[in-house]
N, C-alpha and C positions, 0 to 999 in steps of 0.2 A: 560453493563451487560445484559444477554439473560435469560431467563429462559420461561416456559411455563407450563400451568395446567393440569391436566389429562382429556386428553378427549382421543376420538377416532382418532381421526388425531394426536395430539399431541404426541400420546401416540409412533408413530412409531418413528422408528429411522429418521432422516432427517437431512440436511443438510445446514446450512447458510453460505452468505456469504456477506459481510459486507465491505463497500465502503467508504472510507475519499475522499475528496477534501482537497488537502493543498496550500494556496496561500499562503507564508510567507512573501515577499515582505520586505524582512531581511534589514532593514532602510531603503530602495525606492526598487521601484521596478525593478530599472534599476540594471545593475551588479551583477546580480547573476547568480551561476553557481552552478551544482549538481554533487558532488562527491559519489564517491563507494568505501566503507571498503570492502576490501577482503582478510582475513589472513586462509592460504597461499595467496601470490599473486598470479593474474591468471597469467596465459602464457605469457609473453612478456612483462612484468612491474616488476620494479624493486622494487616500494613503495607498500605498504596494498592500500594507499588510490590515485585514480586516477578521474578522471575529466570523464563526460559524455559531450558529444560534440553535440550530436543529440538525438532528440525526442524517446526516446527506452522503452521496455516493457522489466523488469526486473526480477525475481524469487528471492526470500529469498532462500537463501542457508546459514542453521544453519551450516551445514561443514566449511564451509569460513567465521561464524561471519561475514556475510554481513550486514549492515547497509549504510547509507546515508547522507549524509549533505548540505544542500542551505547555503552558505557563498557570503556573501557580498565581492566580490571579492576587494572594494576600502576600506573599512573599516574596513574587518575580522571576523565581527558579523555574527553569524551562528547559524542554527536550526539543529541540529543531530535528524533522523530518527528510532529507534531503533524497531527492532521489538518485539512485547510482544509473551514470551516464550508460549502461547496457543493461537495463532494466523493461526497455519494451512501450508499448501501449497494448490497451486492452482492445479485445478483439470480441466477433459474435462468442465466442468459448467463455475466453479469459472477460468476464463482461464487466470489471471493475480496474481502477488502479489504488482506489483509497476512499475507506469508509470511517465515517467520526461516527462512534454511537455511544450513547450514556450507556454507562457500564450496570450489567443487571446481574447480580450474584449466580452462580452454576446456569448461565445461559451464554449463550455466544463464545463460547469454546469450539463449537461444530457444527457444519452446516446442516450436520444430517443425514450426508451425501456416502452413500455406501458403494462399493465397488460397483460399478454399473458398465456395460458395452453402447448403452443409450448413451450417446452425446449430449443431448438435451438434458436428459437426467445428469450426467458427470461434470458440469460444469458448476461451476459455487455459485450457492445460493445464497450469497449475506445480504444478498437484498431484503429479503426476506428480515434481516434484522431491525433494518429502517424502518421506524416510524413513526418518525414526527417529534419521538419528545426532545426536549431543552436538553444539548450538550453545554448550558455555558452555565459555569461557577459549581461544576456538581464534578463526580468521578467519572471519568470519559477515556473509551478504548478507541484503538487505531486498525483496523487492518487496512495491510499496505501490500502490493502486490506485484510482481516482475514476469514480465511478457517475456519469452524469448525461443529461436527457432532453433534447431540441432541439428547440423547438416556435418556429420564426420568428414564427409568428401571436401568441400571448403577447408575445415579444421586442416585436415593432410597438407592440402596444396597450401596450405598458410604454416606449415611447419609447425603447427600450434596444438599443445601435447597436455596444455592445462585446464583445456575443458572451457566454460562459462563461469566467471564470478557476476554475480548476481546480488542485489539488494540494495537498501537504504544506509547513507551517513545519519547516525543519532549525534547529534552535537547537542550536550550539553552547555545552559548558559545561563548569569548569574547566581552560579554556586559561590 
């Protein structure tokens, strides 16, 4: 939940954007793999839901009800990724909505990214995580990420006193 008080900064329209880390480690960390709901299916797949194979920077696409699932590939237990309906799209800032990467011990906790005035500089860099190896059947992180704009002045005229809730449904499945 976002909200913020009247002031003089606040008061402008602005924009956040808003970072998970997901290790689910869906009953060990070994054997998992990260699927993608896409209805329609994309181009060249016959199912909604297909297997990501490699480290990839992904986009919500409400068109295609995209979502996501870590499944325990030996046992079937799985976290579904859903995204919350006032979550956003990514922008030139905000430059991702959702990255699979193979999980690499005391790395990808931080982007790096220290308090900066540079726009360029202030914007997350987990691109920078990507690259290239196998997320499938190994221990695999998620970051997931929520666009959204802060305009108090709307907020008032909409009588709406509770701010922004913001983020993903984890649904548990086959426990």
């Amino acid at each position: 939940m976002f909200g913020a008080v009247e002031d003089s900064c606040a008061c402008n329209v602005h924009h956040h954007h808003v970072y998970w880390r997901f290790d689910f480690d869906v009953v060990t960390g070994a054997h998992n793999a990260v699927r993608e709901f896409n209805d329609p299916p994309l181009q060249g797949h016959t199912s909604r839901w297909h297997t990501l194979r490699h480290e990839i920077r992904r986009a919500k696409l409400a068109s295609r009800k995209r979502k996501w699932r870590v499944v325990n590939r030996v046992s079937g237990e799985s976290y579904t990724l859903i995204p919350g309906p006032e979550d956003g799209q990514r922008d030139s800032f905000g430059v991702g909505d959702l990255w699979a990467l193979r999980h690499r011990p005391s790395a990808q906790i931080d982007d790096g990214v220290g308090f900066t005035t540079d726009p360029d500089e202030a914007k997350a860099h987990l691109d920078a995580f990507v690259n290239g190896e196998s997320i499938y059947d190994t221990d695999v992180v998620l970051w997931y990420a929520a666009h959204f704009s802060h305009d108090i002045h709307a907020e008032q005229e909409a009588d709406d006193e509770h701010g922004h809730t913001v983020g993903p449904d984890l649904i548990p499945g086959g426990w």
